[in-house]
N, CA and C atoms of all chains as a GROMACS GRO file, in nm:
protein
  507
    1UNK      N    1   0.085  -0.119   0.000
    1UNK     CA    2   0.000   0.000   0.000
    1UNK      C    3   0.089   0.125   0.000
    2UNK      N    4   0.036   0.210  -0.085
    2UNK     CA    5   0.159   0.324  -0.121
    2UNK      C    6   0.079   0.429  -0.103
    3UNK      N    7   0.084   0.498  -0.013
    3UNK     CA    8  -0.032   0.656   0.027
    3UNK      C    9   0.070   0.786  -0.047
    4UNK      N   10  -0.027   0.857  -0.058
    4UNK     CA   11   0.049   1.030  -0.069
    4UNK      C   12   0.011   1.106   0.073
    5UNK      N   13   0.087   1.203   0.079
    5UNK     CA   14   0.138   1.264   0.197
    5UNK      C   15  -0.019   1.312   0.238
    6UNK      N   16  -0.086   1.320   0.128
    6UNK     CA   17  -0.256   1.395   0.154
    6UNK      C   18  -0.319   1.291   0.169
    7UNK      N   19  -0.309   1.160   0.149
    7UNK     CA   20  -0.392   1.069   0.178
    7UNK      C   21  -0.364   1.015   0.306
    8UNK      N   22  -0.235   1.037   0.393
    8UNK     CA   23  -0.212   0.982   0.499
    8UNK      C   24  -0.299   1.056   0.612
    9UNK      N   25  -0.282   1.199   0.567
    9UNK     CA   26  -0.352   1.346   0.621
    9UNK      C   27  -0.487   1.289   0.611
   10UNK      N   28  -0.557   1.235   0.562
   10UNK     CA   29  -0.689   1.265   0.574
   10UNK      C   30  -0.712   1.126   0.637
   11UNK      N   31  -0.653   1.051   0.668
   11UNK     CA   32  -0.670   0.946   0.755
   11UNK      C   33  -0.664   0.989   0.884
   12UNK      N   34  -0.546   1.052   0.880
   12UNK     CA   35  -0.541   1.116   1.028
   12UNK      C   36  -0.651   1.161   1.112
   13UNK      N   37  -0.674   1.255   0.998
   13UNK     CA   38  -0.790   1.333   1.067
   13UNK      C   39  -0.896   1.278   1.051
   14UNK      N   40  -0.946   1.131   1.009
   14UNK     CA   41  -1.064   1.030   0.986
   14UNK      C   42  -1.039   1.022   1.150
   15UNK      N   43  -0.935   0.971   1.177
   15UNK     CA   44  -0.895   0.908   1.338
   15UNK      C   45  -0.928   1.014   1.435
   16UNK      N   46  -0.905   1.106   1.446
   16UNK     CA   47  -0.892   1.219   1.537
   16UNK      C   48  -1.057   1.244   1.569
   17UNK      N   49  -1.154   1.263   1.427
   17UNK     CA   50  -1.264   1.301   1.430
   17UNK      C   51  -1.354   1.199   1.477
   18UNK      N   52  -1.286   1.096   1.435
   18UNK     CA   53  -1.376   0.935   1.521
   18UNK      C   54  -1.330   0.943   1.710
   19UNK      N   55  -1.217   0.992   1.746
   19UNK     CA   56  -1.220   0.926   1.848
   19UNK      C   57  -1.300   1.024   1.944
   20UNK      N   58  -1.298   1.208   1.894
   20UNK     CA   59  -1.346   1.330   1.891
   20UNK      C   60  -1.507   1.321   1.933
   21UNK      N   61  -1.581   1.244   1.803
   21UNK     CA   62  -1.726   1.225   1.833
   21UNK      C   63  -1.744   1.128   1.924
   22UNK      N   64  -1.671   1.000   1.952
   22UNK     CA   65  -1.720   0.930   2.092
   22UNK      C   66  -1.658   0.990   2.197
   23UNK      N   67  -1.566   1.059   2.194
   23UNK     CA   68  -1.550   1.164   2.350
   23UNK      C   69  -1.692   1.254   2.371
   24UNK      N   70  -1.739   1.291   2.260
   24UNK     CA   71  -1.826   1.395   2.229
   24UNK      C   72  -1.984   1.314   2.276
   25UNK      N   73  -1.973   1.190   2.255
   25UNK     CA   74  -2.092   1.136   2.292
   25UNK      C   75  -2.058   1.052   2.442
   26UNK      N   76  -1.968   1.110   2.479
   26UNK     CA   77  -1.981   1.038   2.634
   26UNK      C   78  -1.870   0.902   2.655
   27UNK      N   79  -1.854   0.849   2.538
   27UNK     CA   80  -1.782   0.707   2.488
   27UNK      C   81  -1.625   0.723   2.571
   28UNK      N   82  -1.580   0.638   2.616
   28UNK     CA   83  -1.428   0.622   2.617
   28UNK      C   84  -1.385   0.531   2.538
   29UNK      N   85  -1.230   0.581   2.516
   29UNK     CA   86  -1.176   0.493   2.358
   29UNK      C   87  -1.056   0.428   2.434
   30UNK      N   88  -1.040   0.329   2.367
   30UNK     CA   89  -0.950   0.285   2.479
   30UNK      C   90  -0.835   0.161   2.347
   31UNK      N   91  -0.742   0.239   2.352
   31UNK     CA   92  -0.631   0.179   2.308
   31UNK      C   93  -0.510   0.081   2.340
   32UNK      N   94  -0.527  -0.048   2.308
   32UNK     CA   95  -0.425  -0.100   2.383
   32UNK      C   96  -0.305  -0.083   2.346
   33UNK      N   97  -0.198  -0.088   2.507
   33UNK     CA   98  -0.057  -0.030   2.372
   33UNK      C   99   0.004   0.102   2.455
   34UNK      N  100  -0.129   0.157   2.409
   34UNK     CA  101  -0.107   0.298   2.344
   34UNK      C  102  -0.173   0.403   2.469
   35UNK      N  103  -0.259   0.426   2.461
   35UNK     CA  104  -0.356   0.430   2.599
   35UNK      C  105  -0.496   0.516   2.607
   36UNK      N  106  -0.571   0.552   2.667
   36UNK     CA  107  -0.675   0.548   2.667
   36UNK      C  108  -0.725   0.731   2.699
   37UNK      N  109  -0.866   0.684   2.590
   37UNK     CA  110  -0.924   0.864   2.595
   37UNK      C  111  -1.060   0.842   2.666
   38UNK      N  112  -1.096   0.933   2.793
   38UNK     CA  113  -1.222   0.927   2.864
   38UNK      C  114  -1.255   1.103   2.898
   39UNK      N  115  -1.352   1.112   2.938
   39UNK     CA  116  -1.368   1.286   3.004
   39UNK      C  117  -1.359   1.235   3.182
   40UNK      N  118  -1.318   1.321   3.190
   40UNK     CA  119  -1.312   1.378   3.324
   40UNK      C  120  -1.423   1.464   3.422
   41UNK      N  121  -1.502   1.434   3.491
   41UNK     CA  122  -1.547   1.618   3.555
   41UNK      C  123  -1.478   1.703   3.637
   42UNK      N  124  -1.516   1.827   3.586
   42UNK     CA  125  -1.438   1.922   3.667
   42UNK      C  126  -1.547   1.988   3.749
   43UNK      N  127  -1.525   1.978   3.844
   43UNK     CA  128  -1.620   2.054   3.913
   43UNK      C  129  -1.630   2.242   3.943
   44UNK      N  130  -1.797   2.252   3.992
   44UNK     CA  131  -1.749   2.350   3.948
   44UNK      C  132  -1.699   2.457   4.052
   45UNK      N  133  -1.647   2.609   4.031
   45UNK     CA  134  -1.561   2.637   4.077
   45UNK      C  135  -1.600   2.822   4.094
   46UNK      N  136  -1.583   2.874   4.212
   46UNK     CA  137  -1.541   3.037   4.182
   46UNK      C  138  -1.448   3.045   4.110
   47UNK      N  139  -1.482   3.146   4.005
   47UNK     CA  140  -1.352   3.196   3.956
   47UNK      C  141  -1.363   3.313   3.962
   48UNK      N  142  -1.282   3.411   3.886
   48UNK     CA  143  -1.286   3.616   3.852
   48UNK      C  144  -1.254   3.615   3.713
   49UNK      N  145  -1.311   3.713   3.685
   49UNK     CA  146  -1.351   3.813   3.576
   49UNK      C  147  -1.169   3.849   3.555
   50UNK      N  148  -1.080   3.781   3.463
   50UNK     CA  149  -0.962   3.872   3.507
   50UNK      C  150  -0.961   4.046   3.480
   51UNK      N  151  -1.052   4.054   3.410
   51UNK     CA  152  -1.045   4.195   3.341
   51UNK      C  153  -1.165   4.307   3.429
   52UNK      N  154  -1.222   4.274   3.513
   52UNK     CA  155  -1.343   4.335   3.595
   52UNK      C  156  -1.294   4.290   3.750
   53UNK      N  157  -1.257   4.163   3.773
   53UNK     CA  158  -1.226   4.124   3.892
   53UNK      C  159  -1.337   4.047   3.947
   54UNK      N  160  -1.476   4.043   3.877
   54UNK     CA  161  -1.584   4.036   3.956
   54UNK      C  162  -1.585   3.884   3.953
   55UNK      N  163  -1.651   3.849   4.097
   55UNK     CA  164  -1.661   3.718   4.111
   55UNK      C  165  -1.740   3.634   4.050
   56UNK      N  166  -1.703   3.547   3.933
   56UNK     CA  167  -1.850   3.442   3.872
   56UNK      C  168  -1.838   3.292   3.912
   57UNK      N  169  -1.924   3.231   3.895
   57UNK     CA  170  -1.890   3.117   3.956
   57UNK      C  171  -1.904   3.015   3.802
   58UNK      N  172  -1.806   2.990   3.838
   58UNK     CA  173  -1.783   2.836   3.649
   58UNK      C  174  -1.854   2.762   3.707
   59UNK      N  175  -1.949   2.698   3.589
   59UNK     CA  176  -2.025   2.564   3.609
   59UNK      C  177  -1.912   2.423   3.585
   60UNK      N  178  -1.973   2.331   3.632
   60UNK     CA  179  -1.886   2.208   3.629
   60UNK      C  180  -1.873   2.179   3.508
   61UNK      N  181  -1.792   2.117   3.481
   61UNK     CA  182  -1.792   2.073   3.299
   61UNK      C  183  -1.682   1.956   3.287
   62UNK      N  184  -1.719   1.856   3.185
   62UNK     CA  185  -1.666   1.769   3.107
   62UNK      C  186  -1.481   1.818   3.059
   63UNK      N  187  -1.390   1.736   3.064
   63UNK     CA  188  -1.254   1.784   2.967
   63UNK      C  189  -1.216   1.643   2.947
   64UNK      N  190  -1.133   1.629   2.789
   64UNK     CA  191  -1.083   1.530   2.772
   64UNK      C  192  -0.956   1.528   2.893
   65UNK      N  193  -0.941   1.385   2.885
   65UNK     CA  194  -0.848   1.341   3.004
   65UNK      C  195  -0.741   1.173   2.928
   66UNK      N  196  -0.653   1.172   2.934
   66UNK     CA  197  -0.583   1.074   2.851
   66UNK      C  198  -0.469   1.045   2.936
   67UNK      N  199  -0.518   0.878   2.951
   67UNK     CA  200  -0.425   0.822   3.069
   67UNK      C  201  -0.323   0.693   2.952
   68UNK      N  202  -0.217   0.722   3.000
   68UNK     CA  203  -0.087   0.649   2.912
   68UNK      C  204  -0.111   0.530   2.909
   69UNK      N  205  -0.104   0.413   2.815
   69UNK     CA  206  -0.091   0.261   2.859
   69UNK      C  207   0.032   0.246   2.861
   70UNK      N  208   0.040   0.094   2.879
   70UNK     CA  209   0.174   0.035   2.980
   70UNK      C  210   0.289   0.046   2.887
   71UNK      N  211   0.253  -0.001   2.758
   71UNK     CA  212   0.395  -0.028   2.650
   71UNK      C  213   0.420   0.133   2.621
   72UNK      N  214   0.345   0.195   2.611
   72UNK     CA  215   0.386   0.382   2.644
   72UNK      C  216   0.485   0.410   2.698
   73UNK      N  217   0.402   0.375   2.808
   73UNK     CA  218   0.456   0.434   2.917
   73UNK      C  219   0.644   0.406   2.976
   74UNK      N  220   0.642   0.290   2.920
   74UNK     CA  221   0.757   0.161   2.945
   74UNK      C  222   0.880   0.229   2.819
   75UNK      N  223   0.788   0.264   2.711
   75UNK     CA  224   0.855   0.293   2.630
   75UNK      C  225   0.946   0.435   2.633
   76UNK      N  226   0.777   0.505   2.699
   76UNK     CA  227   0.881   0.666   2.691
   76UNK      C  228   1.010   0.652   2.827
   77UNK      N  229   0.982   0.569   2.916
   77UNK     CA  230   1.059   0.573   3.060
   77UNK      C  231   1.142   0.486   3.095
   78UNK      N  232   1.207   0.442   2.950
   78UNK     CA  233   1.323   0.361   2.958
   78UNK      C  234   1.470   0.371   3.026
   79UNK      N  235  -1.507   0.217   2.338
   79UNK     CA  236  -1.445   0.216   2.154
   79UNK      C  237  -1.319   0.158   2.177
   80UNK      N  238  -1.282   0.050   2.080
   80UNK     CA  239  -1.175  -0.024   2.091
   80UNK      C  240  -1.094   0.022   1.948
   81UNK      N  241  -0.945  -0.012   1.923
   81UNK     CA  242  -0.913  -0.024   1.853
   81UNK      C  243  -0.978  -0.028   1.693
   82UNK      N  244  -1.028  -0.148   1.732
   82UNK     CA  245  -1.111  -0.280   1.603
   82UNK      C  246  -1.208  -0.164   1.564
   83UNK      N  247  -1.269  -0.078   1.666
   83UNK     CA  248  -1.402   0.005   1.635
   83UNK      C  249  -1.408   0.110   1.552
   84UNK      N  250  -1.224   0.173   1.557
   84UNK     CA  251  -1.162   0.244   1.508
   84UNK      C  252  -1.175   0.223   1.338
   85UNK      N  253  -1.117   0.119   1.332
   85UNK     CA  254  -1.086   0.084   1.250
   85UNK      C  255  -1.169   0.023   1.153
   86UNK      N  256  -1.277   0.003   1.224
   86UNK     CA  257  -1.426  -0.030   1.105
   86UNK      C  258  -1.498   0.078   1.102
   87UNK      N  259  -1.482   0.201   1.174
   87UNK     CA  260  -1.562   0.343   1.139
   87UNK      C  261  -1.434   0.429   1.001
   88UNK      N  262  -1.293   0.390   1.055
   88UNK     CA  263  -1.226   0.473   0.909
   88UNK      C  264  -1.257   0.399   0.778
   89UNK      N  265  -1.304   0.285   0.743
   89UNK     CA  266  -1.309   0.202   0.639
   89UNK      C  267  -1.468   0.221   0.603
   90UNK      N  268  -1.556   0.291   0.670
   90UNK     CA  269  -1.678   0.334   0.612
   90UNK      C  270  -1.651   0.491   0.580
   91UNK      N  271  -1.549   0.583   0.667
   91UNK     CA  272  -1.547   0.699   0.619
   91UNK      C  273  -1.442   0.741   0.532
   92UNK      N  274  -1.338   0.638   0.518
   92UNK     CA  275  -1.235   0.708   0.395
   92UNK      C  276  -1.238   0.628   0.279
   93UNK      N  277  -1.323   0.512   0.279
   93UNK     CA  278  -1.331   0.368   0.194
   93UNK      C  279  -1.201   0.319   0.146
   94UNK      N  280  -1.178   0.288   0.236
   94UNK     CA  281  -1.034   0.182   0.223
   94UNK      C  282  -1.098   0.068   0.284
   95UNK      N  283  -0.990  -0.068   0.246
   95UNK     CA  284  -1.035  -0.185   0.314
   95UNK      C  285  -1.046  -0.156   0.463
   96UNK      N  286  -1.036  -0.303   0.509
   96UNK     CA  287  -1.085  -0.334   0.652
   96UNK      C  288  -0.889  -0.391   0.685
   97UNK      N  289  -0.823  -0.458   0.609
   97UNK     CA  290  -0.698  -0.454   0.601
   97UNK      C  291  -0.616  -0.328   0.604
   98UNK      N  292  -0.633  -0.273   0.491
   98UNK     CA  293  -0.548  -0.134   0.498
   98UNK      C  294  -0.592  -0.038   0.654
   99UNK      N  295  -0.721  -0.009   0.671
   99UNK     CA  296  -0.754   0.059   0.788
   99UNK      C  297  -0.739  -0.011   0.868
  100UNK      N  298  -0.654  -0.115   0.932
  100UNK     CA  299  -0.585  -0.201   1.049
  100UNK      C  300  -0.490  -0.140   1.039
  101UNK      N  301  -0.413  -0.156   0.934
  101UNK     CA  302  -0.268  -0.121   0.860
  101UNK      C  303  -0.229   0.004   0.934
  102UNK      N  304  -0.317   0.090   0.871
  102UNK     CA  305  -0.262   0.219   0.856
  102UNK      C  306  -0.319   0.289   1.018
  103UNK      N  307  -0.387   0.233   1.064
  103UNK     CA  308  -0.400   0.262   1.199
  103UNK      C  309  -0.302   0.249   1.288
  104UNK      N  310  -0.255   0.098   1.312
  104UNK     CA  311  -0.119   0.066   1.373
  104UNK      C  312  -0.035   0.158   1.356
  105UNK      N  313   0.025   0.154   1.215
  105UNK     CA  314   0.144   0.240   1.144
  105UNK      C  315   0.155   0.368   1.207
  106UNK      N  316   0.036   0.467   1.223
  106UNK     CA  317   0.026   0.565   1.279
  106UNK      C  318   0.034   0.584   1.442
  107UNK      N  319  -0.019   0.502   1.493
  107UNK     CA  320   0.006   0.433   1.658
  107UNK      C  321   0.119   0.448   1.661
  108UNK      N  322   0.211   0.377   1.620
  108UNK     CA  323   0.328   0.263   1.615
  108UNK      C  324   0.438   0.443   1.613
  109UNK      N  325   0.418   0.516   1.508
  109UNK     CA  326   0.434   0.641   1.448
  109UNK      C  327   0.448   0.722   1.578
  110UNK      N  328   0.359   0.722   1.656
  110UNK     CA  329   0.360   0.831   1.737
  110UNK      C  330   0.438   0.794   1.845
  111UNK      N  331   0.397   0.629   1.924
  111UNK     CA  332   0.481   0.598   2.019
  111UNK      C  333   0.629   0.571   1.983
  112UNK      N  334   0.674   0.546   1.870
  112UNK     CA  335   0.856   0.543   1.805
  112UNK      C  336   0.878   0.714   1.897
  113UNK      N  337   0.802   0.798   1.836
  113UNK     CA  338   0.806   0.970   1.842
  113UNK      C  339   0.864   0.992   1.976
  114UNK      N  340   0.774   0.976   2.060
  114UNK     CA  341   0.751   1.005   2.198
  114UNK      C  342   0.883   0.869   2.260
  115UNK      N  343   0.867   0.785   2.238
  115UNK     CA  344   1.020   0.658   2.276
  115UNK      C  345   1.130   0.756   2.297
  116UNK      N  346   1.137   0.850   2.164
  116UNK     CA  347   1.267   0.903   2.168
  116UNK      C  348   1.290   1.046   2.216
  117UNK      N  349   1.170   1.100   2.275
  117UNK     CA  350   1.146   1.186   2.385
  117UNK      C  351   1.116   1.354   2.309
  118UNK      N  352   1.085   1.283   2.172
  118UNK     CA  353   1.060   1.401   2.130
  118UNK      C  354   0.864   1.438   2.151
  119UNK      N  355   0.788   1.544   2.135
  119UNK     CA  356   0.656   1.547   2.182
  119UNK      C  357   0.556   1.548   2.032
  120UNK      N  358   0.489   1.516   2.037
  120UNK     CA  359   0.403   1.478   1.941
  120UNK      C  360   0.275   1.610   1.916
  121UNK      N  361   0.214   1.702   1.816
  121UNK     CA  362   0.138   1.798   1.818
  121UNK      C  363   0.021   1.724   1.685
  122UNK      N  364  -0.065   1.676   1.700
  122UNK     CA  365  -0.174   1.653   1.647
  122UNK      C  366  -0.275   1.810   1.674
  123UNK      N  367  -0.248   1.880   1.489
  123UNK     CA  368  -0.361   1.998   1.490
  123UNK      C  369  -0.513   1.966   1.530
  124UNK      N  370  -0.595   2.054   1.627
  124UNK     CA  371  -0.743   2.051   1.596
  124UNK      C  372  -0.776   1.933   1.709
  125UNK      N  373  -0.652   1.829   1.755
  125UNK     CA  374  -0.689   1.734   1.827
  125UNK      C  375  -0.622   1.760   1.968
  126UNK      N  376  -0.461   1.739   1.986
  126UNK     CA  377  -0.374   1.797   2.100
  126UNK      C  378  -0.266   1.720   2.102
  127UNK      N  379  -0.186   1.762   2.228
  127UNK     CA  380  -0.009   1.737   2.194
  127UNK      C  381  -0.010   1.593   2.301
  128UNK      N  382   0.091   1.538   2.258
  128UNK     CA  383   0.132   1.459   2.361
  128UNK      C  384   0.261   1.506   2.351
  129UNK      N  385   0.259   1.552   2.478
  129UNK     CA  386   0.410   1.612   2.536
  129UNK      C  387   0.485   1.455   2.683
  130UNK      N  388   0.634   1.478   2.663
  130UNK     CA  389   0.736   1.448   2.769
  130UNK      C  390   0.773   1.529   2.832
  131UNK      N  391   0.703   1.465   2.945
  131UNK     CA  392   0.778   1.550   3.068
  131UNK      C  393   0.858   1.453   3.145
  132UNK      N  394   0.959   1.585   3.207
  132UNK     CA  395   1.030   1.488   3.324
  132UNK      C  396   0.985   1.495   3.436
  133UNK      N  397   0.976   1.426   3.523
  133UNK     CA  398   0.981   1.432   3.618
  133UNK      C  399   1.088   1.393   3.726
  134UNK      N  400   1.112   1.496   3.824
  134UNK     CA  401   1.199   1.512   3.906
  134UNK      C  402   1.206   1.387   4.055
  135UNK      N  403   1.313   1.347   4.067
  135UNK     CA  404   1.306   1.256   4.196
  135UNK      C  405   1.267   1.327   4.280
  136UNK      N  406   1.162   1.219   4.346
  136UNK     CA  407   1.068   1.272   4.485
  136UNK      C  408   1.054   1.147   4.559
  137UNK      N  409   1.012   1.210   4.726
  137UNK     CA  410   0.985   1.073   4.798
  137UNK      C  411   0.815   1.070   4.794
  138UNK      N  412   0.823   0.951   4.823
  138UNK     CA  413   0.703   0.889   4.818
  138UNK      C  414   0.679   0.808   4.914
  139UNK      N  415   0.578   0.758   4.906
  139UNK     CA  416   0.500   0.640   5.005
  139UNK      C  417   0.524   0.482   4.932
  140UNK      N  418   0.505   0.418   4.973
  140UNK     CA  419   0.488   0.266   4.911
  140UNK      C  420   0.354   0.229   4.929
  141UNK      N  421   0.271   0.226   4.872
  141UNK     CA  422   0.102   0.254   4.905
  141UNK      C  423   0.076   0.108   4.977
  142UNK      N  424   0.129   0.012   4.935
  142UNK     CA  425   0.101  -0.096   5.029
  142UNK      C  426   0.142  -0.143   5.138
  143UNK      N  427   0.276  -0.084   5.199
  143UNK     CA  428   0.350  -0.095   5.299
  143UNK      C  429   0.353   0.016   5.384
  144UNK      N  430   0.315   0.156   5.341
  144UNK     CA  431   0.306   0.266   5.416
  144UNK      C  432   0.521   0.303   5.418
  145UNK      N  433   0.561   0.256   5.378
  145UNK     CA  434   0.696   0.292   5.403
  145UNK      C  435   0.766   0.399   5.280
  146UNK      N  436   0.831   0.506   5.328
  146UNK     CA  437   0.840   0.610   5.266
  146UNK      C  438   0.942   0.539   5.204
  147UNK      N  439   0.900   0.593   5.025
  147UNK     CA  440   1.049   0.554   4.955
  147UNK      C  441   1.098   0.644   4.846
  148UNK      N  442   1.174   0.649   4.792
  148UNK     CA  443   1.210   0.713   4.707
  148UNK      C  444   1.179   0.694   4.576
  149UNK      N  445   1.084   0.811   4.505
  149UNK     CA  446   1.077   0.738   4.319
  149UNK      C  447   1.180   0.836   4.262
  150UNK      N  448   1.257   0.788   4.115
  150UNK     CA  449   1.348   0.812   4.054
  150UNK      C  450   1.320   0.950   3.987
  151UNK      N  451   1.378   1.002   3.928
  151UNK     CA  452   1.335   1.056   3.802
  151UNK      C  453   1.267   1.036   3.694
  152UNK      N  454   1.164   1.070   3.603
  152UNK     CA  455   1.105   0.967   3.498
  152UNK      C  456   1.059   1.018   3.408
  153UNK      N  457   1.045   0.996   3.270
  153UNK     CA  458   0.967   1.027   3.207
  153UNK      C  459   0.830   0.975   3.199
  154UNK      N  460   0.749   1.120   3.196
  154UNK     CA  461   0.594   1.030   3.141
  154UNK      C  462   0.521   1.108   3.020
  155UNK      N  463   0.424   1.058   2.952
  155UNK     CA  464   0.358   1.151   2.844
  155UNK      C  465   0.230   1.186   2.883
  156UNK      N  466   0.238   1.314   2.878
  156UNK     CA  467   0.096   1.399   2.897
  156UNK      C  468   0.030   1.451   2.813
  157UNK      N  469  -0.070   1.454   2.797
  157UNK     CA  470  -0.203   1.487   2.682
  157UNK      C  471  -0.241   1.609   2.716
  158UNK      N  472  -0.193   1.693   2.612
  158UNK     CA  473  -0.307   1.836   2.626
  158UNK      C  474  -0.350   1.864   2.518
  159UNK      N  475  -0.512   1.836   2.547
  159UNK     CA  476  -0.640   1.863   2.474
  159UNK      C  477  -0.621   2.021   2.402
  160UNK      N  478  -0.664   2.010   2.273
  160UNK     CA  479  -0.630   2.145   2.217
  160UNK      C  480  -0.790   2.207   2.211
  161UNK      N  481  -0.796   2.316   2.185
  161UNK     CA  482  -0.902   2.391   2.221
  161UNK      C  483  -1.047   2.346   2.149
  162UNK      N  484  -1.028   2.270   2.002
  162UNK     CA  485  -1.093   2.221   1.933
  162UNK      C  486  -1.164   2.106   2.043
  163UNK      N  487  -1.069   2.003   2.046
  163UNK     CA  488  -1.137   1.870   2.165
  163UNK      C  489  -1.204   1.936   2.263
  164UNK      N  490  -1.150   2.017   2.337
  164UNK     CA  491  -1.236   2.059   2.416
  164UNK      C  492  -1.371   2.118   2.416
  165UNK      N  493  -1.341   2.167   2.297
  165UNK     CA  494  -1.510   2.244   2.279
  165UNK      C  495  -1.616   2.140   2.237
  166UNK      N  496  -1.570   2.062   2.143
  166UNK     CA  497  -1.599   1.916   2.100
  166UNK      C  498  -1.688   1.840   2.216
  167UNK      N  499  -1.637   1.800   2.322
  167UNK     CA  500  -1.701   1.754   2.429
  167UNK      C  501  -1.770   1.848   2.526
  168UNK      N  502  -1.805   1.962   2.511
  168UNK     CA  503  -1.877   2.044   2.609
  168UNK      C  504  -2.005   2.053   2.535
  169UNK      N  505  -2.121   2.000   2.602
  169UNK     CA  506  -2.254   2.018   2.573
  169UNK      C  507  -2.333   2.167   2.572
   0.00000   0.00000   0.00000
């Protein structure tokens, strides 16, 4: 199999946008190997206005969160 | 979502086989962790970086023995979500 540099590109981003919409729908992806994509909650929080100062309070919210698997991990910490 | 799941959603959206989209999935895996092996950091646009960090020797606990010990120095890889993913998953 012989790709061009634009066909590898749009695979990529086939991958990115697949793993994107099951983060997006709640899904965790989970790679062996390699390691795994889930959300997190953040709870929520006072924060400030940096530019007013005034106190608002952030609602809790969802963030991607990506925990290393083992051959990763083994690999980067040789 | 597994691997396999991966890899039968790129073969309905880029129409390549079910072979090649194994293929070229790995390859790209395989691609990033060689990357990061050799401690360089990885920047996927629109998606996010996997960066190396070091980390510095610190003491620690032994969580099963309660006995303070020492962990080394180390590398590990950290994921930061680029602004795109993030917005992506906020309802």
């Amino acid at each position: 199999m012989i790709l061009t540099e634009d066909q590898v590109t749009i695979v990529v981003m086939a991958i990115i946008e697949i793993i994107k919409e099951a983060l997006g729908n709640g899904d965790k992806v989970e790679i062996r190997g390699f390691g795994s994509f889930r959300l997190r909650t953040r709870k929520s929080r006072k924060g400030r206005n940096p530019r007013t100062g005034a106190t608002v309070s952030v609602p809790e919210k969802q963030v991607p969160f990506f925990k290393t698997g083992k051959e990763l991990r083994e690999l980067v910490n040789h | 979502m597994r691997k396999a799941d991966i890899a039968d959603a790129l073969v309905e959206r880029v129409g390549i086989s079910r072979k090649e989209s194994r293929e070229l999935l790995e390859l790209i895996l395989t691609t990033i962790k060689e990357t990061l092996g050799k401690g360089d950091s990885v920047k996927i646009a629109e998606f996010g970086s996997f960066l190396v960090r070091k980390k510095k020797e610190r003491r620690g606990r032994n969580m099963k023995t309660g006995l303070p010990m020492q962990i080394q120095p180390r590398k590990v890889v950290r994921f930061k979500a680029s602004y795109q993913l993030k917005k992506a998953v906020i309802k």
